[in-house]
SETIMAR-647878 format. One record per atom (N, C-alpha, C, O): residue in three letters; atom name; z, y, x. Coordinates in nm, 3 decimals. Layout:
<recs>
REC  residu  atome       pz       py       px
REC     ALA     CA        Z        Y        X
...
</recs>
This chain:
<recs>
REC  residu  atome       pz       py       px
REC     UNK      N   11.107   12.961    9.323
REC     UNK     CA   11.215   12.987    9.230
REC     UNK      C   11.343   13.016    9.308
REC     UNK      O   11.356   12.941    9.404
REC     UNK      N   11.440   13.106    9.291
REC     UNK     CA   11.541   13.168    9.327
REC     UNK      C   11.670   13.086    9.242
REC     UNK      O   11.698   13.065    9.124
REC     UNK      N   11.733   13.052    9.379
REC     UNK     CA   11.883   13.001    9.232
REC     UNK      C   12.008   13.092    9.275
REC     UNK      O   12.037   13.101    9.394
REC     UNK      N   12.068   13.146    9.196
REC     UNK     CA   12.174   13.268    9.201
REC     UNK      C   12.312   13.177    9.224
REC     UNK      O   12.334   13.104    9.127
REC     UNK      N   12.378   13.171    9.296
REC     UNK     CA   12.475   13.165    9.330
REC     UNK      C   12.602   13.241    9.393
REC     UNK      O   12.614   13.286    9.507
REC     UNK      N   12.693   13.242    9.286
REC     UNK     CA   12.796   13.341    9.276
REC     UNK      C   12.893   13.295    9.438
REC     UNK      O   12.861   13.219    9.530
REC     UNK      N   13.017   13.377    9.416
REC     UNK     CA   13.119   13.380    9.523
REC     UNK      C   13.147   13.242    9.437
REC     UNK      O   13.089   13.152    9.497
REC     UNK      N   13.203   13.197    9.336
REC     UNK     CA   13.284   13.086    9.302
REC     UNK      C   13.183   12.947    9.337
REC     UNK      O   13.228   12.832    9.345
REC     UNK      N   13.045   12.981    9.353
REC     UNK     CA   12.968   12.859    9.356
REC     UNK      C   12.954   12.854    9.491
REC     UNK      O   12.949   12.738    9.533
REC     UNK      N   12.944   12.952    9.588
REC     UNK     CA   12.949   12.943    9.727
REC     UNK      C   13.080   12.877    9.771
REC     UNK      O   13.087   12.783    9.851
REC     UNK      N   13.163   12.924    9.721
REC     UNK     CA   13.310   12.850    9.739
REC     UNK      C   13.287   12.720    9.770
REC     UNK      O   13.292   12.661    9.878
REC     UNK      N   13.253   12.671    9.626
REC     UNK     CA   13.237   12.533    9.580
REC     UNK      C   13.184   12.437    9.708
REC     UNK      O   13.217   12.339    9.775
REC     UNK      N   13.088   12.528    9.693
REC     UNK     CA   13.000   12.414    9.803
REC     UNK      C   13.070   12.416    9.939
REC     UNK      O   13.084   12.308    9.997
REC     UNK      N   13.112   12.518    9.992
REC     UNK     CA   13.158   12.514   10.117
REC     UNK      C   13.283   12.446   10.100
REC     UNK      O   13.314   12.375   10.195
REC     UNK      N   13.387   12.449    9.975
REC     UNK     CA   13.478   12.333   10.027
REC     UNK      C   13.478   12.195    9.970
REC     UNK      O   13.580   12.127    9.956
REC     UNK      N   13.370   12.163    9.942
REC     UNK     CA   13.339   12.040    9.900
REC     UNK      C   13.372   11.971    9.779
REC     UNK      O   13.427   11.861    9.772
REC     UNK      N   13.322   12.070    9.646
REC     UNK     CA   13.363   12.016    9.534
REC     UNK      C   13.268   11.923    9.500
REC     UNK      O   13.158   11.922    9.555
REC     UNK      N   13.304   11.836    9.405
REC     UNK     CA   13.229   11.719    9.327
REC     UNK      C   13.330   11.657    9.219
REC     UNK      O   13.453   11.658    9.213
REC     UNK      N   13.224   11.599    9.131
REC     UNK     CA   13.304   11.545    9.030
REC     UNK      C   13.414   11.442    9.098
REC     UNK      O   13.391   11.346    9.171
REC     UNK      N   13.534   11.490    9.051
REC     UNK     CA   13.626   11.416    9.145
REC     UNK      C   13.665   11.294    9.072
REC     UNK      O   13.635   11.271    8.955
REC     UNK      N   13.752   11.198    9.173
REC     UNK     CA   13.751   11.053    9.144
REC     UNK      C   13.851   11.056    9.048
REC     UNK      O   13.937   11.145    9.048
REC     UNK      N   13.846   10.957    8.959
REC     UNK     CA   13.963   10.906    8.848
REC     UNK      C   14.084   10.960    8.907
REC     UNK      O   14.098   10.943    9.028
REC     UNK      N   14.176   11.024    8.843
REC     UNK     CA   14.378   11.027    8.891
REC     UNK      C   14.433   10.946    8.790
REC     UNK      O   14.384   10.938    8.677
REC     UNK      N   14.503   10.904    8.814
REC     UNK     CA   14.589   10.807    8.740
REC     UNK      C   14.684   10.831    8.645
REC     UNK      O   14.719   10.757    8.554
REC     UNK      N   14.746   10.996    8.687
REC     UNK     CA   14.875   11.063    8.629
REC     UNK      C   14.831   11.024    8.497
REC     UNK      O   14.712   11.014    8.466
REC     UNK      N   14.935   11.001    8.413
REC     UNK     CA   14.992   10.988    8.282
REC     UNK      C   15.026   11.159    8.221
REC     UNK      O   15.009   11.213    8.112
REC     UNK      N   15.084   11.208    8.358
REC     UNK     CA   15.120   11.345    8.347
REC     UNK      C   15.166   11.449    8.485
REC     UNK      O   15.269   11.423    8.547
REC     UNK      N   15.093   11.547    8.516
REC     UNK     CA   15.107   11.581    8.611
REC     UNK      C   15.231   11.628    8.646
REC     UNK      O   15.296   11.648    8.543
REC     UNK      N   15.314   11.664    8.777
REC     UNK     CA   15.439   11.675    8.801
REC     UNK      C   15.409   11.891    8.788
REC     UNK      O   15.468   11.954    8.875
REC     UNK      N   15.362   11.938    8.730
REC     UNK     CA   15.357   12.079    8.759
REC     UNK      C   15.369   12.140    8.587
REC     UNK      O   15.359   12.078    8.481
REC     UNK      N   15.389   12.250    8.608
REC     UNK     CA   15.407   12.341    8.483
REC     UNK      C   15.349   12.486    8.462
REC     UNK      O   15.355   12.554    8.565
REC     UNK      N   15.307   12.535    8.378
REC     UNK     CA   15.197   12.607    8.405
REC     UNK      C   15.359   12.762    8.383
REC     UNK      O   15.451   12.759    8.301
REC     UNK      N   15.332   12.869    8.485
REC     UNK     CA   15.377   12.951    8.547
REC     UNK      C   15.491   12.907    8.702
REC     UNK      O   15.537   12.978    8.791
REC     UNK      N   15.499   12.810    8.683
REC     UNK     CA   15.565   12.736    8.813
REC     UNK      C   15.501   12.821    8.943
REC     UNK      O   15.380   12.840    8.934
REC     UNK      N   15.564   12.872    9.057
REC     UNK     CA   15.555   12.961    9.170
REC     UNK      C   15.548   12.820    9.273
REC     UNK      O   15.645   12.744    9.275
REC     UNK      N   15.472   12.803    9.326
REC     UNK     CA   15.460   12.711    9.473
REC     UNK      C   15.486   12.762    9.568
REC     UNK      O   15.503   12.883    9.554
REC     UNK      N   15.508   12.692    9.746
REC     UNK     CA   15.523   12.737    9.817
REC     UNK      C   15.424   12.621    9.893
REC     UNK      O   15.437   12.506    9.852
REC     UNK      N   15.327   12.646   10.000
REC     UNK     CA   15.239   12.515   10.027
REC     UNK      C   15.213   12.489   10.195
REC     UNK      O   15.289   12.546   10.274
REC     UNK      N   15.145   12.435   10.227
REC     UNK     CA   15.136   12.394   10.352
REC     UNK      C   15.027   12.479   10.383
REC     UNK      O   14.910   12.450   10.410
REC     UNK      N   15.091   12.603   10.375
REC     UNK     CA   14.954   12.712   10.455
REC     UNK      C   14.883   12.730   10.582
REC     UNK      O   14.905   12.637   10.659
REC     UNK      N   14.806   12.819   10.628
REC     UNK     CA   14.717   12.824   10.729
REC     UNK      C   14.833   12.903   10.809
REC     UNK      O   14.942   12.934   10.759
REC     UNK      N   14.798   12.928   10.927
REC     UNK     CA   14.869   13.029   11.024
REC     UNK      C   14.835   13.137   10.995
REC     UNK      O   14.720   13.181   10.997
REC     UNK      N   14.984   13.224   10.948
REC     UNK     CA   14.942   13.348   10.918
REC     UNK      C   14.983   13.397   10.793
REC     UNK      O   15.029   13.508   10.765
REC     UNK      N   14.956   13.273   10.701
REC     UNK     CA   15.008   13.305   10.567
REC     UNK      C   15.106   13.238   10.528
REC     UNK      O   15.109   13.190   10.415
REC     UNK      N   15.214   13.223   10.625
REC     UNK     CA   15.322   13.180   10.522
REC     UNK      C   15.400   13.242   10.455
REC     UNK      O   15.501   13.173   10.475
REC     UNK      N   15.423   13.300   10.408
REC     UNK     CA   15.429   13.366   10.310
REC     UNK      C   15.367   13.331   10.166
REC     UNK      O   15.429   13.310   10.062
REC     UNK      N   15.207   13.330   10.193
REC     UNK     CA   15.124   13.249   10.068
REC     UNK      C   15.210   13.179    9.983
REC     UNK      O   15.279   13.083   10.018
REC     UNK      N   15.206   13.230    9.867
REC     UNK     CA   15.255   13.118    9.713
REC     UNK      C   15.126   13.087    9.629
REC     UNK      O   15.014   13.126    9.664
REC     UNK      N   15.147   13.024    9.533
REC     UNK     CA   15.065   13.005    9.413
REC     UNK      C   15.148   13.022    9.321
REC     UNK      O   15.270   13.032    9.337
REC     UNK      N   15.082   13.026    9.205
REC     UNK     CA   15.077   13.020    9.066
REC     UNK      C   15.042   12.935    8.946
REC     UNK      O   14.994   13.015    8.865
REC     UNK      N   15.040   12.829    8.900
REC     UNK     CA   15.020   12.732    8.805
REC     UNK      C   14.979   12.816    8.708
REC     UNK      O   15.074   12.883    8.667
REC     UNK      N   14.863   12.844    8.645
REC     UNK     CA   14.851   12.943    8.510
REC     UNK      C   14.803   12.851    8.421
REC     UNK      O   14.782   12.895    8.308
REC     UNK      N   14.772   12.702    8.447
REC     UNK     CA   14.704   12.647    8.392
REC     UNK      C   14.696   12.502    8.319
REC     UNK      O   14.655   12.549    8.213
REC     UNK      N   14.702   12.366    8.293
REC     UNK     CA   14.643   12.255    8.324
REC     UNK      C   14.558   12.186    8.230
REC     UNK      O   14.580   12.179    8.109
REC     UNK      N   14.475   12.144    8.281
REC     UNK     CA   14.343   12.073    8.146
REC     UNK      C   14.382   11.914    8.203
REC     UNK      O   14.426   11.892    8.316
REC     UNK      N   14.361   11.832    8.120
REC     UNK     CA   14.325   11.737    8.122
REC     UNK      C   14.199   11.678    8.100
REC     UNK      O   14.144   11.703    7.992
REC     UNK      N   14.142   11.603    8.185
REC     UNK     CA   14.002   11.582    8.170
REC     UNK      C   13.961   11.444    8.195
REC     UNK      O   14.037   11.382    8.270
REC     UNK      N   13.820   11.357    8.133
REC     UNK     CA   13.814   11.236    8.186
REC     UNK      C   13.846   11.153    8.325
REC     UNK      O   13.877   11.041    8.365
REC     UNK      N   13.815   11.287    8.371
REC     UNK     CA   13.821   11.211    8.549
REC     UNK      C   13.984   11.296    8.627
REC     UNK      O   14.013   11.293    8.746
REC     UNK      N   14.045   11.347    8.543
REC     UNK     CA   14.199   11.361    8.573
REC     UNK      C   14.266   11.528    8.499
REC     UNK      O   14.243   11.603    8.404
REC     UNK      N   14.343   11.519    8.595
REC     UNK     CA   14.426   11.677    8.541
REC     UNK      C   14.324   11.754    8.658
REC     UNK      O   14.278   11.703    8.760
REC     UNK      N   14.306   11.891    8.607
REC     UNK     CA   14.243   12.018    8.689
REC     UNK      C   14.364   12.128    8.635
REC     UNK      O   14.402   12.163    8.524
REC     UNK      N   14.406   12.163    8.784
REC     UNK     CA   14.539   12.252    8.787
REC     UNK      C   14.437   12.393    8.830
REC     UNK      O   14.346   12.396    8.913
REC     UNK      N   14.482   12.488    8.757
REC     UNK     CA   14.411   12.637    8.758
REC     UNK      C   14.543   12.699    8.817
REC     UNK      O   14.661   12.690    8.784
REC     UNK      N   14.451   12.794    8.961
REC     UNK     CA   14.564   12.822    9.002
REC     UNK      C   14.562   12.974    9.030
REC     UNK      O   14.453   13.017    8.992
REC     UNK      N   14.648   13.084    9.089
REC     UNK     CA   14.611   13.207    9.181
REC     UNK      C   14.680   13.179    9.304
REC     UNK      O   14.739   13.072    9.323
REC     UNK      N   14.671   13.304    9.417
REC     UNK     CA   14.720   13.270    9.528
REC     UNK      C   14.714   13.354    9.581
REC     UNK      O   14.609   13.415    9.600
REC     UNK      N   14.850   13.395    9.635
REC     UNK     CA   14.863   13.562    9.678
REC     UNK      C   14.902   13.512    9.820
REC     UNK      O   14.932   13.400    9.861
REC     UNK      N   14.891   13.659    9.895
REC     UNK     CA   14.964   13.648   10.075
REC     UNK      C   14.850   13.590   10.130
REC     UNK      O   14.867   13.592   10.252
REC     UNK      N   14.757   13.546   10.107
REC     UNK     CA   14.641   13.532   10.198
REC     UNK      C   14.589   13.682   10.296
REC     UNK      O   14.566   13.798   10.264
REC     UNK      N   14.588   13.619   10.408
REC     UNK     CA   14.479   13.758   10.516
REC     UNK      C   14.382   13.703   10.564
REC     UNK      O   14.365   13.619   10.652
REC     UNK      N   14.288   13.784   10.466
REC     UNK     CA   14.147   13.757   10.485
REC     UNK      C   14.108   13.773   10.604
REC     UNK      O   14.180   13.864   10.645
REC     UNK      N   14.016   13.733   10.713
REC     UNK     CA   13.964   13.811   10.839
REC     UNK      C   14.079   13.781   10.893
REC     UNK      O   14.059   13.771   11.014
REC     UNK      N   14.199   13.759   10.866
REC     UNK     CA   14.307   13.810   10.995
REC     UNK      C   14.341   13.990   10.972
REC     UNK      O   14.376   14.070   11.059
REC     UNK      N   14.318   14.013   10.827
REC     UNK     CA   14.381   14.114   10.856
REC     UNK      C   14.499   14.138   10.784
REC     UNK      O   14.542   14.068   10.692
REC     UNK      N   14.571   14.288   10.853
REC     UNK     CA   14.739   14.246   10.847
REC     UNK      C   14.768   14.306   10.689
REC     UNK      O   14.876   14.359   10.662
REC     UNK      N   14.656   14.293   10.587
REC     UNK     CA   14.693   14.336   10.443
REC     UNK      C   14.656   14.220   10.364
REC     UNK      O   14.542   14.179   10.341
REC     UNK      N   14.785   14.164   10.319
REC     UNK     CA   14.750   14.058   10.225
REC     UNK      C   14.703   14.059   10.110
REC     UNK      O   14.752   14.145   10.037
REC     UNK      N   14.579   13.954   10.038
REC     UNK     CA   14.519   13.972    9.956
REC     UNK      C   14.562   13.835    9.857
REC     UNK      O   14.644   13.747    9.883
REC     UNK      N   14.478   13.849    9.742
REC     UNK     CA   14.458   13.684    9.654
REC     UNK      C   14.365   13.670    9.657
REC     UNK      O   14.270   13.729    9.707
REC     UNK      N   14.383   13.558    9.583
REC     UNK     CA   14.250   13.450    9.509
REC     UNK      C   14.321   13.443    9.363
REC     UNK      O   14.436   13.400    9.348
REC     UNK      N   14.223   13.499    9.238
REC     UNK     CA   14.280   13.528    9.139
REC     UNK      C   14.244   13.348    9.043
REC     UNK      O   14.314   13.316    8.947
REC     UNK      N   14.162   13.281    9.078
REC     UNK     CA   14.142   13.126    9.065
REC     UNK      C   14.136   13.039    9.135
REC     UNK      O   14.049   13.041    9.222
REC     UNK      N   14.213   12.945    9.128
REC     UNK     CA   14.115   12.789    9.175
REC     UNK      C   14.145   12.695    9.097
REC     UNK      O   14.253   12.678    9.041
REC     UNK      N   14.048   12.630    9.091
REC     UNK     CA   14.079   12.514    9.034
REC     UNK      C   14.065   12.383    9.093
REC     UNK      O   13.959   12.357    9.149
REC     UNK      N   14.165   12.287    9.088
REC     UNK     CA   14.198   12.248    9.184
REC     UNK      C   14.261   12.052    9.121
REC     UNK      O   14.352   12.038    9.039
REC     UNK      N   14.221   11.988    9.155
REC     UNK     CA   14.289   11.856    9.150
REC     UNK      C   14.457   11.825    9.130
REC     UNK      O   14.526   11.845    9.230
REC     UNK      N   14.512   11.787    9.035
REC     UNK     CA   14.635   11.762    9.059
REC     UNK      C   14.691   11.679    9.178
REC     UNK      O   14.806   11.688    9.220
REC     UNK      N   14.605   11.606    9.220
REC     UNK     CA   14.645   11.525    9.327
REC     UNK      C   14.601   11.618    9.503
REC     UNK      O   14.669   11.621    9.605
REC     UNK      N   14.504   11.664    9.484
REC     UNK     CA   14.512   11.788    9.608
REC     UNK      C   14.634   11.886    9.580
REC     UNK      O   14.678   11.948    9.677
REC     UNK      N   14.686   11.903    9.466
REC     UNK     CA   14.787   12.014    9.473
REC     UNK      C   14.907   11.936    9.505
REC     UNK      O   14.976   12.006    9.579
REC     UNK      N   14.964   11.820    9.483
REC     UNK     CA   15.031   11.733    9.523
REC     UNK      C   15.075   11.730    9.676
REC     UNK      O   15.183   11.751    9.733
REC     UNK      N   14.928   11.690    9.726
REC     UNK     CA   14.925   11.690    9.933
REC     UNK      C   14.968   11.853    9.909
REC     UNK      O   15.091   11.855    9.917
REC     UNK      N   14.938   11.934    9.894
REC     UNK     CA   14.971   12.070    9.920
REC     UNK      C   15.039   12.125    9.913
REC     UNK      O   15.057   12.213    9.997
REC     UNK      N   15.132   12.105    9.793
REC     UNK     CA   15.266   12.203    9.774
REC     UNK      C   15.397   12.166    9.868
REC     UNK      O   15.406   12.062    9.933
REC     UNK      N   15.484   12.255    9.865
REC     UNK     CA   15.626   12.177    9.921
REC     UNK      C   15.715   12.211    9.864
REC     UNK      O   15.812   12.140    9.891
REC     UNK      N   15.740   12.302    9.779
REC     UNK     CA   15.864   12.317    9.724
REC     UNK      C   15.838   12.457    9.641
REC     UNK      O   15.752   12.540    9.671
REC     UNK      N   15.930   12.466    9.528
REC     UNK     CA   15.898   12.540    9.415
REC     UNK      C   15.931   12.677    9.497
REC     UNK      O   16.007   12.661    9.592
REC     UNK      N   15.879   12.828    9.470
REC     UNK     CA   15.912   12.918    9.563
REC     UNK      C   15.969   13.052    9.478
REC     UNK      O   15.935   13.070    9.361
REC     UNK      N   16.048   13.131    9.540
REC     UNK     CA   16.063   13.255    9.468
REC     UNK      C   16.022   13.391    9.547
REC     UNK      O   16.073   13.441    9.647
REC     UNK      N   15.897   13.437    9.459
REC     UNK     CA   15.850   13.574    9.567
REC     UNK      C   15.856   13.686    9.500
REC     UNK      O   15.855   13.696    9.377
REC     UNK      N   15.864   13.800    9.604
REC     UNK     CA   15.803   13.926    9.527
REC     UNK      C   15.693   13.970    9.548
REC     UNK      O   15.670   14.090    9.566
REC     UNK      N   15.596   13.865    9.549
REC     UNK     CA   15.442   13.899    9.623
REC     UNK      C   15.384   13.925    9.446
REC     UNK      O   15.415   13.846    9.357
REC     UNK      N   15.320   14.016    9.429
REC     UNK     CA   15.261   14.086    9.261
REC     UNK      C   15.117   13.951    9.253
REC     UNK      O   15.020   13.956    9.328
REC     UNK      N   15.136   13.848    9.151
REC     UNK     CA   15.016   13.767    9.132
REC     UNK      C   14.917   13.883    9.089
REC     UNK      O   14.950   13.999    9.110
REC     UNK      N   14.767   13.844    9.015
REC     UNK     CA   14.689   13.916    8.985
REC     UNK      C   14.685   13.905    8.845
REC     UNK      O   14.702   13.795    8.793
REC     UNK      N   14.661   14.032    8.762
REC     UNK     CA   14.662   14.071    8.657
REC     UNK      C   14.630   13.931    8.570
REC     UNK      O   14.549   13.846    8.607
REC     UNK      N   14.707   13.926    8.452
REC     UNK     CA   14.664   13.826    8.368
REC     UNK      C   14.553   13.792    8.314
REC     UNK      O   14.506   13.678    8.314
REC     UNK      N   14.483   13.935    8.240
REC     UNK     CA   14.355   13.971    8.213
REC     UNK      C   14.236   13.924    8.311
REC     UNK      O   14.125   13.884    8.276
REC     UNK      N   14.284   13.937    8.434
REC     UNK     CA   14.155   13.871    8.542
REC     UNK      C   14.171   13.740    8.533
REC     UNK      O   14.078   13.673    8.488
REC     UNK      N   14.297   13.676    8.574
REC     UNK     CA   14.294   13.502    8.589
REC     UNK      C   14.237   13.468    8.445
REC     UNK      O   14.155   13.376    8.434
REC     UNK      N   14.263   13.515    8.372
REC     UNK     CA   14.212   13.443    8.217
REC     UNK      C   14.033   13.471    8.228
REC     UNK      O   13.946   13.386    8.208
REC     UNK      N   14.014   13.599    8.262
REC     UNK     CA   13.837   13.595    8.277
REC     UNK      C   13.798   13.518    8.382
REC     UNK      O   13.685   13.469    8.372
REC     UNK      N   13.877   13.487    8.505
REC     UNK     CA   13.811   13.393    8.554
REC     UNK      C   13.776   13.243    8.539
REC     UNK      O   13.683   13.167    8.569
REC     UNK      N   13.959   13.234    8.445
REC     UNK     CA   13.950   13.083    8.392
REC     UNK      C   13.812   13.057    8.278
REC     UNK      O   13.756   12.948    8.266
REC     UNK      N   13.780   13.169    8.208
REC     UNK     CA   13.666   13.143    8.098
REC     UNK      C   13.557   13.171    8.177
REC     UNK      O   13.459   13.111    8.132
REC     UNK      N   13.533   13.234    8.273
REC     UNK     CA   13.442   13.177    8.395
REC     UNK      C   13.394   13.027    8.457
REC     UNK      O   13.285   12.984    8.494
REC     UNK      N   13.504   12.980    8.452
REC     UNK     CA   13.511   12.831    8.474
REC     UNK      C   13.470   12.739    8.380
REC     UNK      O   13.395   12.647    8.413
REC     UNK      N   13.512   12.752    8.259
REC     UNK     CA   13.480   12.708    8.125
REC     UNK      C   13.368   12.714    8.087
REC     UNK      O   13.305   12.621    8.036
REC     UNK      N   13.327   12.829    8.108
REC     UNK     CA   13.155   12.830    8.035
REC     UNK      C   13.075   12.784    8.137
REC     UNK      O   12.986   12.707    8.102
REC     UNK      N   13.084   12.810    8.250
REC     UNK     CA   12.991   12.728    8.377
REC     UNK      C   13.005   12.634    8.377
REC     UNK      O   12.932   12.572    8.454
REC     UNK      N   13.106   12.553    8.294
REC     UNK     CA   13.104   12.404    8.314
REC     UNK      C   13.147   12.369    8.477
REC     UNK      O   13.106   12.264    8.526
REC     UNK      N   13.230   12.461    8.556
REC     UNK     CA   13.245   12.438    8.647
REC     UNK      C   13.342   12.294    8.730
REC     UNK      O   13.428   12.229    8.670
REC     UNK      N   13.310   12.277    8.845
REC     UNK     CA   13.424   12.127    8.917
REC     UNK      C   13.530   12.198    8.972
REC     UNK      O   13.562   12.316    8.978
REC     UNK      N   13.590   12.058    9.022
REC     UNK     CA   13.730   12.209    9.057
REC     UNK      C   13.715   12.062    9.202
REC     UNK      O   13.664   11.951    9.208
REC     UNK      N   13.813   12.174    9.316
REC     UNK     CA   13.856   12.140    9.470
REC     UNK      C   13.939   12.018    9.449
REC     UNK      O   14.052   12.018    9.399
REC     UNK      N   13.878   11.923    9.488
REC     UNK     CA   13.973   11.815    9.536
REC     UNK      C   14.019   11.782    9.707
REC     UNK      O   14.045   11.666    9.740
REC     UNK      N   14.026   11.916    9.827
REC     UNK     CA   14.078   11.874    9.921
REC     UNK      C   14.235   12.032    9.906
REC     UNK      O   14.264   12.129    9.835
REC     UNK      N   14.275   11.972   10.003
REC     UNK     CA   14.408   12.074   10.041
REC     UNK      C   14.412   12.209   10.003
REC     UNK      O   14.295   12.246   10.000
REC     UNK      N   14.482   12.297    9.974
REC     UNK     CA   14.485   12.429    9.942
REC     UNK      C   14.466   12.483   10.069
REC     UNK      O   14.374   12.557   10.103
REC     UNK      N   14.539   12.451   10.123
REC     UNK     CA   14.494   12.537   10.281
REC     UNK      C   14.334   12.526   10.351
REC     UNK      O   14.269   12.623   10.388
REC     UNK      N   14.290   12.389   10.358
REC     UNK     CA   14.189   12.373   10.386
REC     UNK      C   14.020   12.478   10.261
REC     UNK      O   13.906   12.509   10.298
REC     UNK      N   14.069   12.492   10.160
REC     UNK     CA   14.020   12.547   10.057
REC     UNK      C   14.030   12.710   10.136
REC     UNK      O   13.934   12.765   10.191
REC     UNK      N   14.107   12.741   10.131
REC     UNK     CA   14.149   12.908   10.134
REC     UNK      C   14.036   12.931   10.259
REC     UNK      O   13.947   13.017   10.258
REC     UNK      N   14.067   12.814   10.385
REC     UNK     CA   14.002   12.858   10.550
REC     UNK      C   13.850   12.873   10.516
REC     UNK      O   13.780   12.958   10.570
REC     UNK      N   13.799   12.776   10.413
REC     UNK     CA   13.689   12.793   10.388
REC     UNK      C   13.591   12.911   10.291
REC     UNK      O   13.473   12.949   10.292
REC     UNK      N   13.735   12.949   10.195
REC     UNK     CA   13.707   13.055   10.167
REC     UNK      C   13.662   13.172   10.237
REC     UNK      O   13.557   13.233   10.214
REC     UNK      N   13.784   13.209   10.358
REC     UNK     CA   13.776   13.312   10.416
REC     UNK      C   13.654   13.303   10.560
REC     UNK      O   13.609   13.388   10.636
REC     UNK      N   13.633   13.127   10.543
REC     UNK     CA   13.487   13.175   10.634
REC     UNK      C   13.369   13.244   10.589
REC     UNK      O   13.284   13.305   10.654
REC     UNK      N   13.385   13.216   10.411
REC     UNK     CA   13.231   13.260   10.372
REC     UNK      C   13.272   13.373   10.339
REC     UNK      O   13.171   13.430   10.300
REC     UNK      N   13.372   13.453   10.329
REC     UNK     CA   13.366   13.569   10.311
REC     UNK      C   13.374   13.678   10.420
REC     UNK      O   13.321   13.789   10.418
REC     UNK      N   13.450   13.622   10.515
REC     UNK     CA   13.436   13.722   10.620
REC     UNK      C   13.345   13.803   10.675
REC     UNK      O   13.233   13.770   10.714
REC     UNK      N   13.402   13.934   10.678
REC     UNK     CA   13.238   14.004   10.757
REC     UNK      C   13.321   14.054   10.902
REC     UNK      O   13.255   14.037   11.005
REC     UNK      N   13.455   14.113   10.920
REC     UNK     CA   13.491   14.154   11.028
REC     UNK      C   13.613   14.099   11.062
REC     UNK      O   13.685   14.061   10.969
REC     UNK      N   13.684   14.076   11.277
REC     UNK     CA   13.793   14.000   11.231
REC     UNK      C   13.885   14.115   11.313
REC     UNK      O   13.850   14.194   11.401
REC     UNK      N   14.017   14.095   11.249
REC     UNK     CA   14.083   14.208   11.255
REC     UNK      C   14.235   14.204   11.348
REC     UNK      O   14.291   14.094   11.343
REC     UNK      N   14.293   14.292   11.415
REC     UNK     CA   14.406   14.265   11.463
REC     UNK      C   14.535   14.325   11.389
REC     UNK      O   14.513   14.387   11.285
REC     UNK      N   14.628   14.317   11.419
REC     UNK     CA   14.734   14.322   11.374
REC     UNK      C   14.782   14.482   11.290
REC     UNK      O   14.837   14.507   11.183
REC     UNK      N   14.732   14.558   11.388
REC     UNK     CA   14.678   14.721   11.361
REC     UNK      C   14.632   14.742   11.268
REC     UNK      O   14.659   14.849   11.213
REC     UNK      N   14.530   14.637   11.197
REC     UNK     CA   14.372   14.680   11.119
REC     UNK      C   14.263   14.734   11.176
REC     UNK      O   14.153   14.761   11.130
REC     UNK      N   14.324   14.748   11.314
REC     UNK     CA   14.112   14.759   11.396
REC     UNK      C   14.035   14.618   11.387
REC     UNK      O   14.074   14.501   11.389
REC     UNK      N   13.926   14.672   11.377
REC     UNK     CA   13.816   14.540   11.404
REC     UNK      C   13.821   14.515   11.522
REC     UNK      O   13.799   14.610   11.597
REC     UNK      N   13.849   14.394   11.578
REC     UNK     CA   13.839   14.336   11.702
REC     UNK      C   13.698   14.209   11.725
REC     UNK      O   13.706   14.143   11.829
REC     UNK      N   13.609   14.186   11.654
REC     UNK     CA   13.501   14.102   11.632
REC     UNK      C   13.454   14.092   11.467
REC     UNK      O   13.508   14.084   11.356
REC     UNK      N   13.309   14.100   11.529
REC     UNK     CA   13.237   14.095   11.385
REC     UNK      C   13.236   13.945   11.356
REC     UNK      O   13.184   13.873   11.442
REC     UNK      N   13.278   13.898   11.264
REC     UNK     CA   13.265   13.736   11.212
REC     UNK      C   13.087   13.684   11.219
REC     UNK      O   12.999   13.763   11.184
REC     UNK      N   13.063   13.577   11.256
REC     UNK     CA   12.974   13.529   11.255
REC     UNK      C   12.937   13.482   11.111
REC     UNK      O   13.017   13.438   11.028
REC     UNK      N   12.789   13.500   11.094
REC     UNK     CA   12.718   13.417   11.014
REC     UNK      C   12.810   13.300   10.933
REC     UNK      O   12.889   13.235   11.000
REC     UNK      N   12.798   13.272   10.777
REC     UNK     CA   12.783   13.156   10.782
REC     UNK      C   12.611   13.084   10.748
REC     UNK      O   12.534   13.141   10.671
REC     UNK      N   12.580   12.974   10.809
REC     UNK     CA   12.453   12.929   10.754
REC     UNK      C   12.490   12.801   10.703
REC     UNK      O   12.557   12.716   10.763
REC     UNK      N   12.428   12.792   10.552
REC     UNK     CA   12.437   12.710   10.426
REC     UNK      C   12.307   12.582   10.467
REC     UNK      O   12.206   12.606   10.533
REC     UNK      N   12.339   12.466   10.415
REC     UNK     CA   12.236   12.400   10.423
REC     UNK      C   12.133   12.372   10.393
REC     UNK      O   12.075   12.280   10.451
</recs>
């Protein structure tokens, strides 16, 4: 038997989602269109987020997010992540201060199909760091790594799943 696993479920697993532990909030400190600024990877600072979202759920708040200024591969054209969903208390360790950009989020129409993506899969959301989330992203996606130019300077290695 074959089990299909999407980009969002590969995600998952590689950054270590699970039903996450109880949060305590009464009410989370975020607001849904609120612009972040976070403790990014090298490379992307620049990177903001987007709050499009928040559910409340038995086992806490799940903050739905986007995230622009990421370079995938290392390369010098920044991209997004049109979801995550994400722990209020991982977005907490992560953010630093409210931000103002002119980086273009991704179409509304997509974050909303991805959020009902999430919804009907019954999906978990990331309970470690945004940054740590994104690195893992861009390991499983990488195919080439790139220099400053946009030449390929190394083909990315494999990832192998367990």
């Amino acid at each position: 038997m074959t089990t299909k696993i999407g980009l969002v479920g590969l995600a998952a697993v590689l950054a270590g989602t699970a039903p996450a532990d109880a949060e305590t909030d009464a009410k989370p400190p975020f607001g849904a269109g609120q612009v972040w600024a976070y403790q990014s990877r090298p490379g992307d600072e620049a990177s903001v987020l987007r709050i499009n979202r928040i559910d409340k759920a038995d086992i806490g708040f799940v903050v739905h997010i986007s995230v622009v200024g990421i370079h995938w591969c290392g390369h010098p054209t920044a991209s997004s992540i049109d979801h995550v969903a994400i722990s209020s208390a991982a977005l907490r360790q992560s953010v630093t201060h409210i931000a103002k950009t002119r980086l273009v989020f991704p179409d509304e129409a997509k974050i909303d199909a991805a959020i009902k993506r999430w919804d009907d899969d019954q999906a978990g959301f990331m309970k470690r760091p945004l940054n740590e989330i994104v690195s893992n992203f861009d390991e499983s996606a990488c195919i080439n790594r790139w220099d400053n130019d946009g030449n390929m300077i190394e083909p990315a290695k494999p990832v192998n799943l367990p």
